[in-house]
C-alpha positions as CSV (number, residue, x, y, z in Angstrom):
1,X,-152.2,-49.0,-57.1
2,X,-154.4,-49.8,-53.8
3,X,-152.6,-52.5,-53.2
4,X,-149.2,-50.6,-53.2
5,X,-150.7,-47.7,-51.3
6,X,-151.9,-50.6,-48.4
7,X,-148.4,-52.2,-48.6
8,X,-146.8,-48.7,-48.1
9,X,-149.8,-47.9,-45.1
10,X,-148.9,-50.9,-43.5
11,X,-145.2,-50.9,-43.7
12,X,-145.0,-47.1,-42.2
13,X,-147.7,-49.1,-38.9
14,X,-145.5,-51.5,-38.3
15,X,-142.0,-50.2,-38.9
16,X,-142.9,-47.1,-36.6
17,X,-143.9,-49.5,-33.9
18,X,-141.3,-52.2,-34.7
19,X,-138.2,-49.7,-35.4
20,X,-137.8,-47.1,-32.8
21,X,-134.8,-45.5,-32.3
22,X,-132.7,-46.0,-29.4
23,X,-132.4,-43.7,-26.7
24,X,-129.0,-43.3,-27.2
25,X,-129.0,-42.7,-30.8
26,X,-130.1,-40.4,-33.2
27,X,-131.9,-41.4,-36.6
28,X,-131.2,-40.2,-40.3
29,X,-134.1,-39.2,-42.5
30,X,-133.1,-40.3,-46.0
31,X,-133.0,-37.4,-49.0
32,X,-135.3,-38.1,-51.7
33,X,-132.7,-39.0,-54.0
34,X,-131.6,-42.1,-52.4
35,X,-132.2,-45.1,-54.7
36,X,-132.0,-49.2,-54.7
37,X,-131.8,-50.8,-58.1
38,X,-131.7,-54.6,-59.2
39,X,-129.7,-54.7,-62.0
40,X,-130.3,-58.4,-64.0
41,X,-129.8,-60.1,-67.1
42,X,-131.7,-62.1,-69.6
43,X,-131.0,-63.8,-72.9
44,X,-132.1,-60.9,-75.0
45,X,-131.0,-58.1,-73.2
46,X,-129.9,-56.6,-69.3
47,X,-132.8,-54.7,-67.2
48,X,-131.9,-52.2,-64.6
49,X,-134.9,-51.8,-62.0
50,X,-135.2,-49.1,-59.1
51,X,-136.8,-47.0,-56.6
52,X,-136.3,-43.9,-54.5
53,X,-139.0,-44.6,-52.4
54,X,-137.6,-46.1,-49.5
55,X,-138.5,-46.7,-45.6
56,X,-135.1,-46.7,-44.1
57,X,-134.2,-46.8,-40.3
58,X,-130.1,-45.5,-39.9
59,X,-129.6,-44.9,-36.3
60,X,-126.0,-43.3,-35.2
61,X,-123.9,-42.5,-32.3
62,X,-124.7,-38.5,-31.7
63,X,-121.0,-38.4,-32.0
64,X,-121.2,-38.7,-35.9
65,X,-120.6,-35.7,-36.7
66,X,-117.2,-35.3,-35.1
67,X,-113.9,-37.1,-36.0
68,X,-115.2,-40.7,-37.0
69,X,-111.9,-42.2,-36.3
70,X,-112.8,-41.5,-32.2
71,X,-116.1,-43.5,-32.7
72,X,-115.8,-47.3,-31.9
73,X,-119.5,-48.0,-33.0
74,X,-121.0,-45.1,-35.6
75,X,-123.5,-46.8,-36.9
76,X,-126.1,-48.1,-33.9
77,X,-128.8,-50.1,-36.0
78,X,-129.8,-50.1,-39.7
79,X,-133.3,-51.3,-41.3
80,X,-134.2,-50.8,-44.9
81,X,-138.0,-51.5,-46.4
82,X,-138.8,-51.5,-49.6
83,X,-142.5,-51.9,-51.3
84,X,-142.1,-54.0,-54.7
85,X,-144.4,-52.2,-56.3
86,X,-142.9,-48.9,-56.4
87,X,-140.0,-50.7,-57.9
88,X,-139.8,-49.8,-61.4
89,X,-138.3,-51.3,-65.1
90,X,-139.1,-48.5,-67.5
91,X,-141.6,-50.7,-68.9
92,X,-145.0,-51.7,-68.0
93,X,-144.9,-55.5,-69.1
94,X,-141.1,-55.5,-67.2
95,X,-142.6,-54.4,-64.0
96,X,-145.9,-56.7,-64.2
97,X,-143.2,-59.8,-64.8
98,X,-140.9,-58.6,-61.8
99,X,-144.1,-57.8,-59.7
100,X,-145.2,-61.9,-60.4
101,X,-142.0,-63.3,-60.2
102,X,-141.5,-61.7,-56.6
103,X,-144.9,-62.7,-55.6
104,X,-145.7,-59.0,-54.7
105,X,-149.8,-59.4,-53.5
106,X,-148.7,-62.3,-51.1
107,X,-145.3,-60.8,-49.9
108,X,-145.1,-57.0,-50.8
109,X,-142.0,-55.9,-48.9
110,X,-138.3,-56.4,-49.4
111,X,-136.9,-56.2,-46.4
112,X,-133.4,-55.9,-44.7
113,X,-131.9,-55.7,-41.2
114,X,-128.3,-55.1,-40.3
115,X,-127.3,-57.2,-37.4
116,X,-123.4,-56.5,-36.9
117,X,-120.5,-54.7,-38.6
118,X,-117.0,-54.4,-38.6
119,X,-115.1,-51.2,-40.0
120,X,-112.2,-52.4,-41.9
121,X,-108.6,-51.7,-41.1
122,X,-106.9,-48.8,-42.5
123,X,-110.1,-47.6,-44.3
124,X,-111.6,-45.3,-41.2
125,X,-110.9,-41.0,-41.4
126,X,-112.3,-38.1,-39.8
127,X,-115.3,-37.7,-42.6
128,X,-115.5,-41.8,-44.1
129,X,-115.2,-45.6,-43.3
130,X,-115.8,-48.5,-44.7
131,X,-117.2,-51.1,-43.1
132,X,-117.9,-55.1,-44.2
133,X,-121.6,-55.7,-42.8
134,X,-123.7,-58.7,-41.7
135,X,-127.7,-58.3,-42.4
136,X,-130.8,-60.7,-43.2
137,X,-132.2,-59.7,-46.7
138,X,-136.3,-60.9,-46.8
139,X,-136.7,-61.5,-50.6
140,X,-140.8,-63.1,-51.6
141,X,-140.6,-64.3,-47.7
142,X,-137.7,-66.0,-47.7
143,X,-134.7,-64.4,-45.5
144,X,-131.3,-65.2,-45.7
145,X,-128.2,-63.9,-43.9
146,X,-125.8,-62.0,-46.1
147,X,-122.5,-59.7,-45.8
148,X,-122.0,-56.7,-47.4
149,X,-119.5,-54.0,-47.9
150,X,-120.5,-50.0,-47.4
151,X,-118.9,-47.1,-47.9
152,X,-120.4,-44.1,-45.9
153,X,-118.8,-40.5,-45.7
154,X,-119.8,-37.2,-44.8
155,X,-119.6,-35.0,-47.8
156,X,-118.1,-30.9,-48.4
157,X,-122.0,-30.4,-48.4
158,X,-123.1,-31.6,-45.4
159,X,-124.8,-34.6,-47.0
160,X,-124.2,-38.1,-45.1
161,X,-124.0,-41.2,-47.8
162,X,-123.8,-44.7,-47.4
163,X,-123.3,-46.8,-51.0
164,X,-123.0,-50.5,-51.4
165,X,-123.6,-53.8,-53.6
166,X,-124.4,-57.0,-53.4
167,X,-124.9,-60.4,-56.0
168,X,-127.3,-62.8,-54.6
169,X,-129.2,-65.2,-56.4
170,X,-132.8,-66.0,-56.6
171,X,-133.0,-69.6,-56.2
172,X,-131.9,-68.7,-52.6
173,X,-134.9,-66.9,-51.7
174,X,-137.0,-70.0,-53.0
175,X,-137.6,-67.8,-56.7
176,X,-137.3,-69.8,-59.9
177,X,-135.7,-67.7,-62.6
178,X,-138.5,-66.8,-65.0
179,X,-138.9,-67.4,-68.5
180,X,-140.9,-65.5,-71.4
181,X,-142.3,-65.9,-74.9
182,X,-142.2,-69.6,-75.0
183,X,-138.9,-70.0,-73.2
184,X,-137.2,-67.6,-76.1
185,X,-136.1,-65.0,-72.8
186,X,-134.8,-66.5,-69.6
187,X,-133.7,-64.4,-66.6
188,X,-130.6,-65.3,-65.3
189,X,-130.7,-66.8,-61.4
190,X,-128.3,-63.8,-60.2
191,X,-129.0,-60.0,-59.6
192,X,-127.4,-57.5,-58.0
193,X,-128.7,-55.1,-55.3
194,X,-127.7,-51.9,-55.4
195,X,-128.1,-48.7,-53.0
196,X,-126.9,-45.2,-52.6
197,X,-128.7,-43.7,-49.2
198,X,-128.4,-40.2,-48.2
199,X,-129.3,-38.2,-45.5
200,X,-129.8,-34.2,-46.0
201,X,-127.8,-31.2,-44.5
202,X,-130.6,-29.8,-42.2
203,X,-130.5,-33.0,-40.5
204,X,-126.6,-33.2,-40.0
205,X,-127.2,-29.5,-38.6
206,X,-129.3,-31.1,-36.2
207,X,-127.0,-33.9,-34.8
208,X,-124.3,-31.1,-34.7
209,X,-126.3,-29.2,-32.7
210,X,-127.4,-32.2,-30.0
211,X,-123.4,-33.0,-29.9
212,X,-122.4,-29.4,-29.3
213,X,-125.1,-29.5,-26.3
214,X,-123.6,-33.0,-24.7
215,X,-120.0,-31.4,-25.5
216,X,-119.0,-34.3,-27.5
């Protein structure tokens, strides 16, 4: 638990230094019921992994609360940190495993950066978009580029939401797929990373109200 609790110290240090917001832009605060889960498989039985404690950076145009179709760029800069540790199984002796097999003491933080996007044709209207995205996922210390489809839309309740998916495998990020009990459960190489970000109603008030001010 110390361990975690320096991890998550550290990570808000640097990411407050390392992510500020542009001048230009405006930055979502995520609702507590955002999640990430890994969802895997072994040869007894599927796990499903996840956390709600995330440190997300979503930067947008102050336009983003107006007609999205009349915003070239919405999104301005993305950066999602996530501390192993607070990833859990549902079971004690799961999360010990997954905590070992992502090397957690020597490389605590799962880590991603968007670095372009494109909104796809045909998919853009006044409240949603969906956009095919290009980011470096940090997995155990080892990064690699990856692409990505989202979904984001501004709901009836004033929430902002952004889901996606993605396979990747963990020989890429330099993991061997683990085995247990004498070889009789082996995890298979590929996971998928899941998300589903959102960003509360008082804040959407507030970007309304900076837009209203620059008469956007």
């Amino acid at each position: 638990m110390r361990k975690t609790l320096l991890a998550i110290a550290a990570l808000i240090t640097t990411a407050t230094i390392a992510g500020a917001q542009s001048a230009s832009a405006i930055r979502l605060r995520l609702d507590p019921s955002s999640e990430i889960t890994i969802e895997g498989t072994s040869s007894l039985h599927a796990f499903h992994c996840k956390t709600n404690k995330i440190m997300a950076y979503v930067d947008v145009d102050p336009g983003y609360t107006k007609d999205l179709t009349k915003i070239a760029r919405p999104i301005v800069s993305v950066k999602v940190n996530v501390v192993v540790r607070t990833l859990s199984c549902g079971n004690g002796q799961m999360d010990k495993n997954m905590y070992s097999t992502l090397d957690a003491d020597k490389n605590p933080i799962i880590r991603y950066t968007m670095s372009g996007y494109d909104i796809l044709d045909g998919s853009a209207s006044p409240v949603a978009f969906v956009a095919k995205t290009t980011g470096t996922l940090t997995i155990s210390g080892k990064e690699k580029v990856i692409a990505m489809k989202i979904n984001a839309e501004r709901l009836s309740d004033g929430k902002a939401t952004a889901q996606g998916e993605q396979d990747v495998l963990m020989t890429d990020f330099g993991i061997n797929p683990p085995s247990f009990m004498f070889g009789s459960l082996k995890v298979g190489n590929e996971i998928k990373v899941k998300f589903n970000l959102k960003a509360g109603p008082e804040l959407l008030a507030q970007l309304a109200a900076v837009a209203n001010r620059d008469g956007r």
